[in-house]
C-alpha positions in Angstrom: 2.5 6.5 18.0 3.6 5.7 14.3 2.0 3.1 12.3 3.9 1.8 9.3 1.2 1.4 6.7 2.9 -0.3 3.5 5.7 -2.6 4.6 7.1 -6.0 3.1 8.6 -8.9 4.2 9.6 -12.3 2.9 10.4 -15.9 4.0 14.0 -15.9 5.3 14.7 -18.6 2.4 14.1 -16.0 -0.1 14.7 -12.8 0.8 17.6 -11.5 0.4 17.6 -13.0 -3.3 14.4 -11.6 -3.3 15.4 -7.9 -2.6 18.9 -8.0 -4.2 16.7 -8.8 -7.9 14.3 -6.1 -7.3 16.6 -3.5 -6.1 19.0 -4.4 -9.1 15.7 -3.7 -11.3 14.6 -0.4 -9.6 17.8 0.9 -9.3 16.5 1.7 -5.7 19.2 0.7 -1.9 17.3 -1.2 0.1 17.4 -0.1 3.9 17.6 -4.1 4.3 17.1 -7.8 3.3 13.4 -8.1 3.8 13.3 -10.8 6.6 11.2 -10.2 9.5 14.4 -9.9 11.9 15.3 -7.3 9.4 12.0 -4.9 9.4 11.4 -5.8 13.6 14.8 -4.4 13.5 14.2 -1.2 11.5 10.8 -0.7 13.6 12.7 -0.5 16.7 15.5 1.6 14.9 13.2 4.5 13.5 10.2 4.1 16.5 7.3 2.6 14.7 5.0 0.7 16.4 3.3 -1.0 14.5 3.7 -2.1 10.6 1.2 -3.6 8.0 2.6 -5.8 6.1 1.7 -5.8 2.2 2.3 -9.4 0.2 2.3 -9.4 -3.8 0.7 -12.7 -5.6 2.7 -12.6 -9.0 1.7 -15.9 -9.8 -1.9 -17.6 -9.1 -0.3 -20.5 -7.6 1.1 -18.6 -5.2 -2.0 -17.5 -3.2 -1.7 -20.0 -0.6 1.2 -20.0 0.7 1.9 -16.2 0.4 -1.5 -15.8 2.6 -0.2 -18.3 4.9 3.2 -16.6 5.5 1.3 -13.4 6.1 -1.7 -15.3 8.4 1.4 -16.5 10.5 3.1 -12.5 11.2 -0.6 -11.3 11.6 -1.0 -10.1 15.2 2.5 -10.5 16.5 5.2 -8.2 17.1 3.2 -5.1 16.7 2.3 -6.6 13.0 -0.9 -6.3 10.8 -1.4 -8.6 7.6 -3.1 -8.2 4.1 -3.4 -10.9 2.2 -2.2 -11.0 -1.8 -4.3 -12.3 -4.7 -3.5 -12.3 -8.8 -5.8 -10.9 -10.7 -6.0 -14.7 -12.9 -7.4 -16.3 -10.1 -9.9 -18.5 -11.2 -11.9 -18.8 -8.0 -11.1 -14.7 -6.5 -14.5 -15.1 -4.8 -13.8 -18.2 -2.7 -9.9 -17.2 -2.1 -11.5 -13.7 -1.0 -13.1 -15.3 1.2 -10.4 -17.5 2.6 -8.1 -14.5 3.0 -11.3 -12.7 5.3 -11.5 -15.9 7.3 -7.8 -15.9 7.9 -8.1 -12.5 9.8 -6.4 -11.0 7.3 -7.4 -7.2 7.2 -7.6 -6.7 3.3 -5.8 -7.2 -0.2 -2.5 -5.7 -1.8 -2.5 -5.3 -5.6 0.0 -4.6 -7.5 -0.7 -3.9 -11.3 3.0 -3.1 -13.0 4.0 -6.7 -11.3 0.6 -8.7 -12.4 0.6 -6.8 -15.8 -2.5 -5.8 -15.5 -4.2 -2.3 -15.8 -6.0 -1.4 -12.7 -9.3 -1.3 -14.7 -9.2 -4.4 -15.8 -12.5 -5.9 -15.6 -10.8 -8.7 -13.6 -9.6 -6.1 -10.9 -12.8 -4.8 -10.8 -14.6 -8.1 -9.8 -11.8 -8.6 -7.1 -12.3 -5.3 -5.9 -15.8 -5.2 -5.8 -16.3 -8.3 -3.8 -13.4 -7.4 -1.4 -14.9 -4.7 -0.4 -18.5 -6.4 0.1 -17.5 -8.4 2.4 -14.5 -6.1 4.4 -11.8 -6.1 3.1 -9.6 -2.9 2.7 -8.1 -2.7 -0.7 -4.6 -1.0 -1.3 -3.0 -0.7 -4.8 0.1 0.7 -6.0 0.0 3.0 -7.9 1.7 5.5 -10.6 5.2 4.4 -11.7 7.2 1.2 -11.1 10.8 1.8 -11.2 11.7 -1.7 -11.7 8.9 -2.6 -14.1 9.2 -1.8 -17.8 6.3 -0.7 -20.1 2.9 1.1 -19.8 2.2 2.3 -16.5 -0.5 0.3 -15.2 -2.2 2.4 -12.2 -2.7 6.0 -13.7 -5.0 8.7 -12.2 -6.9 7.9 -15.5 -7.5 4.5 -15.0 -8.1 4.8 -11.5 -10.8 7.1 -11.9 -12.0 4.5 -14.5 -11.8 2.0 -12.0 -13.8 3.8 -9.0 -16.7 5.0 -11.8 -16.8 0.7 -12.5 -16.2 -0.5 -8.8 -19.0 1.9 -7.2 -20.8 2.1 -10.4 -20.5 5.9 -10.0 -21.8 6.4 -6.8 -18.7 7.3 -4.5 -19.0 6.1 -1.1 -18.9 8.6 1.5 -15.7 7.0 3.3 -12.9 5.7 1.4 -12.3 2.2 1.5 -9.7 2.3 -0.9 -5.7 3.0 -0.5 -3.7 4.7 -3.1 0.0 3.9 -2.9 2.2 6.5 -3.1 0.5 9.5 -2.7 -2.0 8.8 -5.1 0.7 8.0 -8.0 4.1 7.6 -8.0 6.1 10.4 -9.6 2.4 11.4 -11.5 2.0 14.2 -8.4 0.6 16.9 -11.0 -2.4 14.2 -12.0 -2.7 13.5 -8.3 -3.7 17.2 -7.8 -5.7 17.7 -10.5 -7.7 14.5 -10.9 -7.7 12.4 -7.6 -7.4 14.8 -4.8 -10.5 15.2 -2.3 -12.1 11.7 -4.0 -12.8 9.1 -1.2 -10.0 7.7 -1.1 -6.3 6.9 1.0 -2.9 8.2 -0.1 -0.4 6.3 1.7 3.1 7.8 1.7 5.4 4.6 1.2 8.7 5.8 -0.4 7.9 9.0 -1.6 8.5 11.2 2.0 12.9 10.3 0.8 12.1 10.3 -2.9 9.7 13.1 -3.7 9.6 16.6 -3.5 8.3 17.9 0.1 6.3 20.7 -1.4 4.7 18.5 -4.0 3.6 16.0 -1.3 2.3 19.2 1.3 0.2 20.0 -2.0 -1.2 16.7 -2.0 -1.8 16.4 2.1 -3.3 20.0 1.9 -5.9 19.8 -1.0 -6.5 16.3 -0.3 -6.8 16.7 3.6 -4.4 14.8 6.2 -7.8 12.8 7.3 -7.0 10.5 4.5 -3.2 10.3 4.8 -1.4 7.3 5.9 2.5 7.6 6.8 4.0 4.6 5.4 7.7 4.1 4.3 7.8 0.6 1.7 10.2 -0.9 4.0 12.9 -2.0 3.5 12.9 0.2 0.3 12.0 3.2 2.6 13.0 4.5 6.3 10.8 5.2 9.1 12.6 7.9 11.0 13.7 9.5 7.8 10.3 9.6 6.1 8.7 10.9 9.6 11.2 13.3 10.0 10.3 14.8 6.4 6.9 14.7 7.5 7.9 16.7 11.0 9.2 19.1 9.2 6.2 20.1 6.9 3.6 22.7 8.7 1.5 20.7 10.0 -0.6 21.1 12.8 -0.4 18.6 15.6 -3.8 16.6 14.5 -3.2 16.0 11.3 0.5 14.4 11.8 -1.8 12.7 14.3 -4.1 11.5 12.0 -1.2 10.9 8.9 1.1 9.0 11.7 -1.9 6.3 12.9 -5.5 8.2 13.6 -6.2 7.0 10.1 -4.5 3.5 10.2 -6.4 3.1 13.6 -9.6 3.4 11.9 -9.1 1.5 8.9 -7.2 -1.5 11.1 -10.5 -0.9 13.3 -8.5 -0.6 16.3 
């Protein structure tokens, strides 16, 4: 079985608009045009079986029908939903709780794309109540290709963050996802400052993009028990990126656990 972790998708409207501006910003080929066709299409191409989809709120006043749009793929065609909220939401409490009741199964954030540092005391309170009441949190993390400026989601600030979210008392099972193998291109950090903490590495884009033996550092000290395969679809290609991962020495458990063991738990399935 292969779970997709970190996948996106958009309303047919405005996808391919959607996709064509970001990969013109990132620099980055997109594997397609983000519709659902598209990624269902992909799934059955590189033999996952199941994706999560990830949405980004950029804007407050987006929270409703972003959550929507991802309440309605929830549950079908081998899908799971997060839900998306901005960090300026007035009422995050109330929209968290909205986002639980729609069965959604946690929150993307997305700091370079809100313009906000994951330590914000904002993110924080989000984060914190998420998690209260259920809700897996992933964030990206590391470098944005497309997004200009400070990185927002270093392995500084993110051990800021985790001393103010658990008010330094790690839990003993993570409950929170690191995009990108802890940081985009920031692998050296990874290693030195974020490996072995409770907490998910998913592997969205960086199997293609990063170097094999960096990332066999970062499943090996960290441990493959907290390893999710993920590809950032359509920026990303399942049977590429599980193909890099096959070729790693690994033993049969742990691409086991890296290919849905660990999704399966956190999904609760």
């Amino acid at each position: 079985m292969i779970i997709d972790f970190h996948t996106h998708v958009f309303p047919d409207a405005i996808a391919e608009k959607t996709i064509q501006h970001l990969a013109e910003k990132s620099g980055y080929i997109p594997y397609g045009n983000g519709t659902l066709e598209q990624l269902l299409a992909l799934m059955k191409k590189g033999g996952a079986d199941h994706s999560v989809i990830l949405p980004v709120v950029t804007k407050p006043a987006q929270f409703r029908s972003i959550n929507q749009f991802a309440a309605s793929l929830n549950g079908t065609n081998g899908l799971y939903s997060f839900g998306g909220i901005h960090p300026d939401d007035e009422t995050p409490e109330a929209h968290l709780d909205e986002i639980k009741a729609l069965g959604l199964y946690g929150i993307k954030l997305h700091p370079d794309y809100q313009d906000v540092f994951i330590d914000d005391p904002r993110y924080i309170r989000i984060i914190r109540y998420a998690l209260s009441i259920g809700l897996t949190v992933i964030t990206h993390a590391g470098v944005d290709d497309g997004c200009a400026g400070e990185t927002k989601c270093t392995p500084d600030r993110i051990l800021h963050m985790l001393d103010a979210v658990y008010e330094g008392n790690l839990p003993s099972a993570p409950q929170i996802i690191l995009a990108h193998a802890g940081s985009y291109k920031m692998y050296d950090e990874v290693l030195e400052k974020l490996c072995g903490l409770p907490v998910y590495f998913d592997l969205a884009y960086v199997l293609e993009a990063a170097d094999p033996d960096a990332l066999l550092s970062i499943i090996r000290t960290h441990g493959a028990d907290k390893i999710l395969f993920a590809t950032d679809s359509p920026w990303g290609d399942v049977a590429k990126g599980a193909a890099v991962l096959r070729e790693m020495p690994l033993t049969e458990l742990e691409l086991e656990q890296i290919f849905y063991r660990n999704a399966l738990s956190i999904l609760r399935k």
